[in-house]
Structure formats: C-alpha cells, structure tokens
ChimeraX commands (.cxc) that place a marker at each C-alpha (Angstrom):
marker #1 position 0.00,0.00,0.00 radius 0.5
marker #1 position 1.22,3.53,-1.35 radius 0.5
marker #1 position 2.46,5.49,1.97 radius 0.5
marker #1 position -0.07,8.30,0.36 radius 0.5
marker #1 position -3.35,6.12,1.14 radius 0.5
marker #1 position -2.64,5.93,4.70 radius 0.5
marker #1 position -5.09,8.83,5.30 radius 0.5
marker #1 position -7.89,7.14,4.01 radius 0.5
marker #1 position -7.14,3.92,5.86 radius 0.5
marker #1 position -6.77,6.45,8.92 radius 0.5
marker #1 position -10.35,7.51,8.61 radius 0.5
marker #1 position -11.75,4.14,7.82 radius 0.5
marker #1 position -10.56,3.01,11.13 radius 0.5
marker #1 position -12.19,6.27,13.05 radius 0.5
marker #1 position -15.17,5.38,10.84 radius 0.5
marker #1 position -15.36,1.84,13.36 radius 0.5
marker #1 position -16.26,4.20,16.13 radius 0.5
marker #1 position -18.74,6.18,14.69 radius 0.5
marker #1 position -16.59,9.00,13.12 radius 0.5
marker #1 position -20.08,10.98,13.40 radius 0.5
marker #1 position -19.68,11.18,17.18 radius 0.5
marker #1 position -15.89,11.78,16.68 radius 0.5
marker #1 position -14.52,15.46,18.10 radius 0.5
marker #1 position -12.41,17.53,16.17 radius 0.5
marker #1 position -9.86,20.17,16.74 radius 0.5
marker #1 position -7.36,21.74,15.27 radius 0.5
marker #1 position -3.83,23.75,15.82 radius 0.5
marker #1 position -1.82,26.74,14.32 radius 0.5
marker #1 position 1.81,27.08,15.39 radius 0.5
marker #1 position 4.07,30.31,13.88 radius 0.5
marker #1 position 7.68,29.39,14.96 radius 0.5
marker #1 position 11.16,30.94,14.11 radius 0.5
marker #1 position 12.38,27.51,12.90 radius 0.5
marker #1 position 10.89,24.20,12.51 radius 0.5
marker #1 position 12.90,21.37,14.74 radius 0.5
marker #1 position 12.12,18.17,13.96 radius 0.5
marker #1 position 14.39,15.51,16.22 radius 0.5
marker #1 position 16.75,18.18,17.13 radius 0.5
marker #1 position 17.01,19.04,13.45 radius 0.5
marker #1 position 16.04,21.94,11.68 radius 0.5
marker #1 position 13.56,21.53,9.03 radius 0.5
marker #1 position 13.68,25.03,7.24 radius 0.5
marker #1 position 17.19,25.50,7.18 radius 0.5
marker #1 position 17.13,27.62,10.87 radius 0.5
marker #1 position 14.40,29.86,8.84 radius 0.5
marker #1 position 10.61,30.30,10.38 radius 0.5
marker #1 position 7.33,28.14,9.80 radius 0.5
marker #1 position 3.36,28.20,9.65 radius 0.5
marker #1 position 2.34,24.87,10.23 radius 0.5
marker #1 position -1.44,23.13,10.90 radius 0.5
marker #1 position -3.49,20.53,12.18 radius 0.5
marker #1 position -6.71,19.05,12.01 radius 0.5
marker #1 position -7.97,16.06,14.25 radius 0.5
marker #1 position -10.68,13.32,14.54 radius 0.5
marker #1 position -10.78,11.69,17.92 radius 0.5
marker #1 position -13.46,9.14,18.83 radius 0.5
marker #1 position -14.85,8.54,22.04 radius 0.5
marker #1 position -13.16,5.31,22.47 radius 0.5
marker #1 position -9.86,7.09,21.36 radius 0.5
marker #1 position -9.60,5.82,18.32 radius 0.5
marker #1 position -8.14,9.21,16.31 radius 0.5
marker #1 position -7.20,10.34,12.93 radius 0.5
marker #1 position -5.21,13.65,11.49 radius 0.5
marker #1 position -3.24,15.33,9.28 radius 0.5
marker #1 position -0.58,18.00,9.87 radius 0.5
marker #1 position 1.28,20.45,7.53 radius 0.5
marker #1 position 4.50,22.77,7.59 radius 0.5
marker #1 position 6.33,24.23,4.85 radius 0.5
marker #1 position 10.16,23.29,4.94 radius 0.5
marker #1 position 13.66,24.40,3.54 radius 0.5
marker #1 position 12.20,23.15,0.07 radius 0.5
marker #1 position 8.68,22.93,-0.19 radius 0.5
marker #1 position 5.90,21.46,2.32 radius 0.5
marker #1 position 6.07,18.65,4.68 radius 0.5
marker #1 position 2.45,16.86,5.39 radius 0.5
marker #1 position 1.64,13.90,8.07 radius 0.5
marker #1 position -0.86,11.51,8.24 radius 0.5
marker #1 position -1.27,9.67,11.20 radius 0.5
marker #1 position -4.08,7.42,13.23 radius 0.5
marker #1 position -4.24,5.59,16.14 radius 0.5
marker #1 position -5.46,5.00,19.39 radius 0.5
marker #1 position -5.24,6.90,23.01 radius 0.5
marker #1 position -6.55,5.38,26.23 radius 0.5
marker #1 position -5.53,5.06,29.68 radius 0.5
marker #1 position -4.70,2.00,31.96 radius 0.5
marker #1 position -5.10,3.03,35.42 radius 0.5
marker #1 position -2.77,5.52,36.12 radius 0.5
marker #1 position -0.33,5.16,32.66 radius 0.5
marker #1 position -1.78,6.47,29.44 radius 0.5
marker #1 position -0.59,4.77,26.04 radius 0.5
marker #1 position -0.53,6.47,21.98 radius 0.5
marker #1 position -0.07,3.54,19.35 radius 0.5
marker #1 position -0.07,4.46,15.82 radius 0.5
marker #1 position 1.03,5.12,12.14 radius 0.5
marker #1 position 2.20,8.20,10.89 radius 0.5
marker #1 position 3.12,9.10,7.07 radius 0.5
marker #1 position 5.74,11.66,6.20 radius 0.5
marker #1 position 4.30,13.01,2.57 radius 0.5
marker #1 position 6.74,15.36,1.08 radius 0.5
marker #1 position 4.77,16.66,-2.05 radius 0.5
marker #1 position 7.44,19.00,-3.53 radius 0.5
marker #1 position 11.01,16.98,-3.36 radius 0.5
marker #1 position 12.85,16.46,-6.41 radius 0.5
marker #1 position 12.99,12.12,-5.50 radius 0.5
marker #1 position 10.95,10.27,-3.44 radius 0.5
marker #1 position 11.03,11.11,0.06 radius 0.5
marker #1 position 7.90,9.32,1.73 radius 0.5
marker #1 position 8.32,7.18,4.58 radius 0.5
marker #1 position 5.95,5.92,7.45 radius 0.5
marker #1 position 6.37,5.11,11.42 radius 0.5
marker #1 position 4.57,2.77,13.90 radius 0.5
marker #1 position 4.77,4.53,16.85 radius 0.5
marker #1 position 4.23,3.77,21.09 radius 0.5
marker #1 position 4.11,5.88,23.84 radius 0.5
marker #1 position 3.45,5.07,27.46 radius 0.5
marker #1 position 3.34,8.34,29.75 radius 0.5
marker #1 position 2.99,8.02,33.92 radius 0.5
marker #1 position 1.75,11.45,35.03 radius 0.5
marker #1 position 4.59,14.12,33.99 radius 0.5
marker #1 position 6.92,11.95,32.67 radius 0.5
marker #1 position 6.57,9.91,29.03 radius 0.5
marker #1 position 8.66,7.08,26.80 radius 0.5
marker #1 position 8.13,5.85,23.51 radius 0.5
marker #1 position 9.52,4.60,20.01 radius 0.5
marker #1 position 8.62,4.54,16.36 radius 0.5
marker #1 position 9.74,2.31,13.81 radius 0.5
marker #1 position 9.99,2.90,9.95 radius 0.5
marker #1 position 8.32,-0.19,8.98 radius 0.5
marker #1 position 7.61,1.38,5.13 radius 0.5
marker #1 position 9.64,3.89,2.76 radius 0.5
marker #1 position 9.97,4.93,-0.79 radius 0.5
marker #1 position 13.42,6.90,-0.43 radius 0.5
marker #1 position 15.97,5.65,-2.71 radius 0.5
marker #1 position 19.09,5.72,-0.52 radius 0.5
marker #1 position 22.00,5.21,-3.14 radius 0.5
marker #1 position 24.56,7.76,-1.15 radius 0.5
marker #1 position 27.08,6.28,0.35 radius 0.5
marker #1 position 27.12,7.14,4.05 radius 0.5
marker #1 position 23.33,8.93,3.86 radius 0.5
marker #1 position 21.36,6.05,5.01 radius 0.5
marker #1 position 18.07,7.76,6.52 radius 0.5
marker #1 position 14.74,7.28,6.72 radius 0.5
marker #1 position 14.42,3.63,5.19 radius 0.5
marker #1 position 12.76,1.00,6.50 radius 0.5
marker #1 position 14.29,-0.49,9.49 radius 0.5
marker #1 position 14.89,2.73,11.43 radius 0.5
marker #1 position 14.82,3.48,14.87 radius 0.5
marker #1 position 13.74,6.00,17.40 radius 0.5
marker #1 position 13.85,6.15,21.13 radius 0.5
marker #1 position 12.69,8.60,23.29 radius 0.5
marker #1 position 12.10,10.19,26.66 radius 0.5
marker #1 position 10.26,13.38,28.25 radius 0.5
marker #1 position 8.94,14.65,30.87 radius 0.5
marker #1 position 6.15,17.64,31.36 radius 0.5
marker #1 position 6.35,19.47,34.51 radius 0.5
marker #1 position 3.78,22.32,35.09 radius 0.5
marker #1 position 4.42,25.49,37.07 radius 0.5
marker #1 position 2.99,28.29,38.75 radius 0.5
marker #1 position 0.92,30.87,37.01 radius 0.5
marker #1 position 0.37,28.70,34.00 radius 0.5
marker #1 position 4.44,28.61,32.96 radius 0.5
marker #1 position 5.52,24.86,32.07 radius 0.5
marker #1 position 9.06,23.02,31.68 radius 0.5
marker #1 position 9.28,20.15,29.34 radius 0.5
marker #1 position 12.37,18.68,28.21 radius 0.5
marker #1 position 13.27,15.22,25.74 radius 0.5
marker #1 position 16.25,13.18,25.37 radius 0.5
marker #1 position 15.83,11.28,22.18 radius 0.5
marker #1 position 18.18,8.58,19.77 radius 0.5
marker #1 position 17.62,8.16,16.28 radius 0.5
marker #1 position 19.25,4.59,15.21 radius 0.5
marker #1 position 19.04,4.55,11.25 radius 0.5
marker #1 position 19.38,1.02,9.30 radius 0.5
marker #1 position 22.50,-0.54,7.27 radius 0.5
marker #1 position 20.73,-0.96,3.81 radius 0.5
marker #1 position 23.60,-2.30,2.48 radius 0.5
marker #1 position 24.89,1.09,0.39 radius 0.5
marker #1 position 28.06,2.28,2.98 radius 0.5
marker #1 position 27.58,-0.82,5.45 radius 0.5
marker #1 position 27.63,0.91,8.85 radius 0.5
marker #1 position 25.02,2.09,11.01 radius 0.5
marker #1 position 24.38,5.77,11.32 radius 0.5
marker #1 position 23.27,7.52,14.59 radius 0.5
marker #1 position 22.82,10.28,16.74 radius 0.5
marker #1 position 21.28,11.67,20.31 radius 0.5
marker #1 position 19.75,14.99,20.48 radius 0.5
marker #1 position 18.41,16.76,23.76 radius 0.5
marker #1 position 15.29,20.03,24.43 radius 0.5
marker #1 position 14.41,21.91,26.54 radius 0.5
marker #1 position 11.63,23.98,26.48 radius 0.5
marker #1 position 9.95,26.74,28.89 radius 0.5
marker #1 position 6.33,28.23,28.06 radius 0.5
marker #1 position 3.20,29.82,28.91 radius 0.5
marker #1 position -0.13,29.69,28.29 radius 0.5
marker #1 position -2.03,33.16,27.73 radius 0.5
marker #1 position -5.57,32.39,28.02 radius 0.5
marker #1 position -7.43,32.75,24.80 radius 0.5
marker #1 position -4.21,34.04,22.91 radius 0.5
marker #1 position -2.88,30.29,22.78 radius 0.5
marker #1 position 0.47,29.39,24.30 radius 0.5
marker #1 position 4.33,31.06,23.74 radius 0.5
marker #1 position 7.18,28.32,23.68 radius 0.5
marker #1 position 11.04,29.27,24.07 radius 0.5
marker #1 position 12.92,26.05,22.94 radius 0.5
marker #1 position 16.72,25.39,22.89 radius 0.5
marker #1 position 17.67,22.13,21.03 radius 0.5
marker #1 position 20.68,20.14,20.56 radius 0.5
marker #1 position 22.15,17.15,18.11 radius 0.5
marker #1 position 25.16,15.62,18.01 radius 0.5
marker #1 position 27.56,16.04,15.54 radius 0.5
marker #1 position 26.53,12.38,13.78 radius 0.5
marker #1 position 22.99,14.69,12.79 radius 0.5
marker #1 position 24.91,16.65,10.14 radius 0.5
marker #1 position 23.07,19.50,12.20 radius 0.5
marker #1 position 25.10,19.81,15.56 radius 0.5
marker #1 position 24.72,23.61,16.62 radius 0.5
marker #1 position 22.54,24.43,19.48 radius 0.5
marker #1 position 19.42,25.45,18.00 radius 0.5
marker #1 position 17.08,27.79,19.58 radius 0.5
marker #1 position 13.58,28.61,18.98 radius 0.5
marker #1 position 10.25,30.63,19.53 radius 0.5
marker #1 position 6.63,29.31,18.64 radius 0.5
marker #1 position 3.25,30.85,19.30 radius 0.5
marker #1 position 0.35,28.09,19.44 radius 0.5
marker #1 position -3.33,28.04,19.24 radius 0.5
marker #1 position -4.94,25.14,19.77 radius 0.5
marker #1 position -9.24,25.06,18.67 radius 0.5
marker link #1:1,2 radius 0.2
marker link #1:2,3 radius 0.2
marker link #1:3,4 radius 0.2
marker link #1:4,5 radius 0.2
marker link #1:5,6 radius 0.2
marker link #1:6,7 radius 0.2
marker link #1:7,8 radius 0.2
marker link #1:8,9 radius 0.2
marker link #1:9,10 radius 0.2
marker link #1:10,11 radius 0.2
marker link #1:11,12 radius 0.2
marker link #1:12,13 radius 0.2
marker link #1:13,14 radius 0.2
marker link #1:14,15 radius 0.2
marker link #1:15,16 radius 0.2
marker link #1:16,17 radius 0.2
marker link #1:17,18 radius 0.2
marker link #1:18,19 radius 0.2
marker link #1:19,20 radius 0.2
marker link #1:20,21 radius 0.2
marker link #1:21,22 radius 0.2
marker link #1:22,23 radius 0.2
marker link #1:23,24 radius 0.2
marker link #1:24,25 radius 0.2
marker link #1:25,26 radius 0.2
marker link #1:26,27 radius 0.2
marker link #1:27,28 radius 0.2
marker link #1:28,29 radius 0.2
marker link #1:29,30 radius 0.2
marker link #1:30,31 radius 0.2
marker link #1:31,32 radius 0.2
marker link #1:32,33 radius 0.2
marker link #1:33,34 radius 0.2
marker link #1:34,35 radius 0.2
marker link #1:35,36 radius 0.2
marker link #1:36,37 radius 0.2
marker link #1:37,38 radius 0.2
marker link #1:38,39 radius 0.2
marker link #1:39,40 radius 0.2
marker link #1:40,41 radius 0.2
marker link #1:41,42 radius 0.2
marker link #1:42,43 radius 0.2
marker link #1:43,44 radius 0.2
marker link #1:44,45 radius 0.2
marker link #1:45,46 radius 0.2
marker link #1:46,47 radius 0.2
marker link #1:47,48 radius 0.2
marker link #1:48,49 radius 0.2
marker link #1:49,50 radius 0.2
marker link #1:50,51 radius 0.2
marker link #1:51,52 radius 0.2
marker link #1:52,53 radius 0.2
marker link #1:53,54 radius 0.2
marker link #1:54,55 radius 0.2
marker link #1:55,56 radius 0.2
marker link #1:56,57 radius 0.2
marker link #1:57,58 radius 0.2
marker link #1:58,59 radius 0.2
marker link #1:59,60 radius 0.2
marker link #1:60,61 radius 0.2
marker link #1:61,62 radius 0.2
marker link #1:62,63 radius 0.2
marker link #1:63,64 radius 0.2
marker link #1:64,65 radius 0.2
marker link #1:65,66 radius 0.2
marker link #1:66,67 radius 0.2
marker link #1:67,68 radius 0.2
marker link #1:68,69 radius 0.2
marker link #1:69,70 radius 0.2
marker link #1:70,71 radius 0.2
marker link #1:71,72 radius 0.2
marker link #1:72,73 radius 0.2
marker link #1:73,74 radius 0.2
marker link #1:74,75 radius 0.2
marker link #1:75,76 radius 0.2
marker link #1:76,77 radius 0.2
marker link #1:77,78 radius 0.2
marker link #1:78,79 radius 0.2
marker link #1:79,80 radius 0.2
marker link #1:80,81 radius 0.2
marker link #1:81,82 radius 0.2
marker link #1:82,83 radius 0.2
marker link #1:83,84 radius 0.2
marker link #1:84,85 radius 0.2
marker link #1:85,86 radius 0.2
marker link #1:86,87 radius 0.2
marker link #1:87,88 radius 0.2
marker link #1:88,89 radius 0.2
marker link #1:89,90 radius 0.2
marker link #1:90,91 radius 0.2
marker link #1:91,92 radius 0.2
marker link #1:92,93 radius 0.2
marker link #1:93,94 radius 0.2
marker link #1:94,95 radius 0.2
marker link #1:95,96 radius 0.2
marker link #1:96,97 radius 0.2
marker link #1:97,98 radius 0.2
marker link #1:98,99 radius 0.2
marker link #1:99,100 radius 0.2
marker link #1:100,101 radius 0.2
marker link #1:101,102 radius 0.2
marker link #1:102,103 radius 0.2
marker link #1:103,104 radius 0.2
marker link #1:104,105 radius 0.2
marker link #1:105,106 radius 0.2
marker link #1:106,107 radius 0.2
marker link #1:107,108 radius 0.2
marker link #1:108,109 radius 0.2
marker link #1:109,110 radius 0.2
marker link #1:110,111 radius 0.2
marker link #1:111,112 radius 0.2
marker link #1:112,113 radius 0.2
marker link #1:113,114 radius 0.2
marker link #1:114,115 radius 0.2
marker link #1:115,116 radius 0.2
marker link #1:116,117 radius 0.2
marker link #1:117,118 radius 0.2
marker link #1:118,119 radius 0.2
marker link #1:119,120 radius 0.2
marker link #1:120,121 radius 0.2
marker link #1:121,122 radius 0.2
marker link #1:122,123 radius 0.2
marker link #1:123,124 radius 0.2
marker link #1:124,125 radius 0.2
marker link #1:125,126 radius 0.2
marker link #1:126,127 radius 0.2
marker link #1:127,128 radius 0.2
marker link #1:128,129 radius 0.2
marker link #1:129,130 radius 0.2
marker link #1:130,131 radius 0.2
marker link #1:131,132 radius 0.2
marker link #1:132,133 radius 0.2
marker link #1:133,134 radius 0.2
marker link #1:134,135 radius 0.2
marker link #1:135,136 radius 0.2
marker link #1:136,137 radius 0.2
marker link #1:137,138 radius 0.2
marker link #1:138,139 radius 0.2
marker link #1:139,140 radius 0.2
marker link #1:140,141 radius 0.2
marker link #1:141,142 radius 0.2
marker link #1:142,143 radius 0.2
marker link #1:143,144 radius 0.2
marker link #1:144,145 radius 0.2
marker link #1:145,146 radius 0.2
marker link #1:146,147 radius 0.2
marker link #1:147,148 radius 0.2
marker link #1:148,149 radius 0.2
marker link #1:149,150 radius 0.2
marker link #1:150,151 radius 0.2
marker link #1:151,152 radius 0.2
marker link #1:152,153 radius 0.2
marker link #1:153,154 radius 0.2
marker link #1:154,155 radius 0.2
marker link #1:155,156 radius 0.2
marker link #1:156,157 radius 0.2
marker link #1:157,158 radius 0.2
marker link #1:158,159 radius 0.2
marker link #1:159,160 radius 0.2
marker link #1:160,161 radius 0.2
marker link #1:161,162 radius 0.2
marker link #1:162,163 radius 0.2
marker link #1:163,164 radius 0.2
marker link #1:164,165 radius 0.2
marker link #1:165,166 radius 0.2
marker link #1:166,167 radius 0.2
marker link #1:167,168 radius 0.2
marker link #1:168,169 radius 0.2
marker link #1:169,170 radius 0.2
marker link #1:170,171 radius 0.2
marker link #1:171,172 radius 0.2
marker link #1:172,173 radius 0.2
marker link #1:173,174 radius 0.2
marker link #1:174,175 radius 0.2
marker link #1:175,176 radius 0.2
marker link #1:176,177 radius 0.2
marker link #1:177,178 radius 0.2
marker link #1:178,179 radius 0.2
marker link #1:179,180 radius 0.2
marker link #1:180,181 radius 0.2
marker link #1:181,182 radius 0.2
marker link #1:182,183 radius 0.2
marker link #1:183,184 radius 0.2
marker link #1:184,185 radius 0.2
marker link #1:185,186 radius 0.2
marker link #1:186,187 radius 0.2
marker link #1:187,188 radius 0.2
marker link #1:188,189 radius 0.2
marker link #1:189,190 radius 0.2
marker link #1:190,191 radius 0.2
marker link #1:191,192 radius 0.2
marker link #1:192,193 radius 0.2
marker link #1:193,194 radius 0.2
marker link #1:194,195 radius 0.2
marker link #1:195,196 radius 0.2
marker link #1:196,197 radius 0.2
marker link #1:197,198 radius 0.2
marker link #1:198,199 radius 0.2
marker link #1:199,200 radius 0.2
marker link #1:200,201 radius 0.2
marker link #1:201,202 radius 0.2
marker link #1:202,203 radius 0.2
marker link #1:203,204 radius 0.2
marker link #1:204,205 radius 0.2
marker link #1:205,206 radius 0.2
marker link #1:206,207 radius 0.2
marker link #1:207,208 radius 0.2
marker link #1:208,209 radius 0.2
marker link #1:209,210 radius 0.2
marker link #1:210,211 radius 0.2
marker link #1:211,212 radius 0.2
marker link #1:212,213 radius 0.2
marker link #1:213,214 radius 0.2
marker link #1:214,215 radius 0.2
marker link #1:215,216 radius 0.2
marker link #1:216,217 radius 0.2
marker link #1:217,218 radius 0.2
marker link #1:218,219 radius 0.2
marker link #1:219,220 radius 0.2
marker link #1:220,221 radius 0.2
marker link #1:221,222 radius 0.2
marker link #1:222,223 radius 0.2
marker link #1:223,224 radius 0.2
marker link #1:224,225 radius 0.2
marker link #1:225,226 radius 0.2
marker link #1:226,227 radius 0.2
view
C-alpha cells in the first residue's frame, strides 16, 4: 500500500467508532524555525504549520498535519489509538511523512508507542515502510528499518508557565549502500506559557550531536493556538 493512502485507511478506522460522534480540533503554530528531532527543518528559517484532528470517544483518532520546509511542504498523516490503563496512558499508531514538492521520493511511514505516567513519558517509532531511494554512500536515513527512542517529561508550574524537556536517539538502518550504522542523540528543553485565549508562547533550545549533520545548538520561539 502507497504510503499516500494511509489517510484514508486512517479515517476508515475512526469510521469503526462512529466517526459521526468523533470530536475535532485543530492547531496553528508560527515558529522561528521548525525542529524536527533536534534538526532543523527550514534550514534555521521560520514556519506556519497546521493541524486538524478526529478523535473518537473510544480514542480511536485520525489527522493530518502540515508545515512548509527548507524546500517545499512537509504533510503527516497519522491514526491511532489513546486510552488510559489506570494511572499510565498509552498512543499507538502510524504516521506518514508526505513530502509533495522533493525532487525524488522522500515518503516514509512510522509505527509509533508511547506510554506516559503522570509528567513523565517514553516511547519509540519504527519505519516499517519507505519509498526513499538511498543510493549515497554514508546517507542512510529514513528507510525501512529505522529506529527512534525517546524520553520526556512535562512538569507544570505556577501561574500557568511549564518546563518540558526530551532526550531522544535516532538509530538509522545498514541498507547495504556504505555498510555501517548511522546515529545520533539529540536533547530540548523547552519553557512556556499559556495566555488564556491568545494560545500558548514556547522558548525552545535544542541540541544534536555532531553524527545529525546538524550539531549547533538550536534555539527557537513558537506561538500556538490550539481550537
């Protein structure tokens, strides 16, 4: 199945809940630079990116999200399902990277799992599916076989201010081309605040290491509005 279908497969499965009794929301997010794994995305240049969700009331949910990036537009299709088992909350799901304007084929998709205990959160996603035709030596990203791990934790403070930080490794396949395995850790940090009605202000610093091809401490400012 095309990676570009996975939308429609994504709303099929909402449709098993009743997608008429399904609630939907939405998001708009300026930001000074789009940072994506602790890597920039728009070549350390600002973004207007977009959401639009389905979620059912047994948490079965469906969505699609769009950014534009250093060379055209980046949009995601994901599903999947949200629930709660006693006091830990689990996310398992697909997600489809759709890159409409790149000069090759870029497409790839992720299962994903999260498990979160109150503040604090863990996951990984898998790219079981891509149509990226790695044939540079030593560039072997985003095929299938690819890793991610991650951590984070949430903390609220007072007055509505909130501290969130990740720790995250991105373990890329051997596909054969250079035969080694590329990787690299990156670390954020983030401090924010919620304004009411006029949505929420993020300050974000964000570092890679060197392995990333994008190792300088990046640092950011977003403005969010969630509907």
């Amino acid at each position: 199945m095309a990676i570009k279908n996975l939308f429609a497969v994504s709303l099929a499965a909402l449709g098993l809940s009743a997608i008429s009794h399904a609630d939907v929301g939405g998001s708009l997010t300026i930001t000074s630079d789009y940072l994506s794994r602790g890597v920039t995305q728009t070549n350390n240049q600002p973004a207007v990116q977009g959401s639009i969700d389905l979620v059912g009331h047994d948490g079965l949910y469906a969505g699609a999200w769009i950014s534009n990036i250093d060379k055209g537009s980046e949009i995601d299709l994901y599903a999947g399902l949200i629930g709660m088992l006693d006091q830990v909350s689990y996310d398992v799901g697909a997600i489809g990277y759709i890159y409409p304007n790149a000069d090759e084929n870029q497409n790839y998709a992720e299962l994903s799992a999260t498990l979160g205990f109150h503040a604090f959160s863990a996951g990984v996603k898998y790219t079981v599916a891509s149509e990226v035709n790695d044939t540079n030596q030593g560039n072997e990203k985003f095929i299938e076989g690819d890793w991610y791990y991650f951590v984070s934790a949430d903390l609220p403070l007072h007055d509505d201010w909130g501290i969130a930080g990740t720790l995250g490794y991105y373990n890329f396949a051997d596909d054969g081309v250079a035969n080694v395995d590329t990787t690299y850790k990156h670390m954020e940090v983030s401090l924010s605040k919620a304004m009411e009605d006029l949505g929420i202000l993020t300050l974000a610093i964000s570092k890679a290491s060197k392995e990333s091809g994008n190792n300088n401490a990046q640092l950011s400012v977003a403005w969010s509005q969630f509907f």
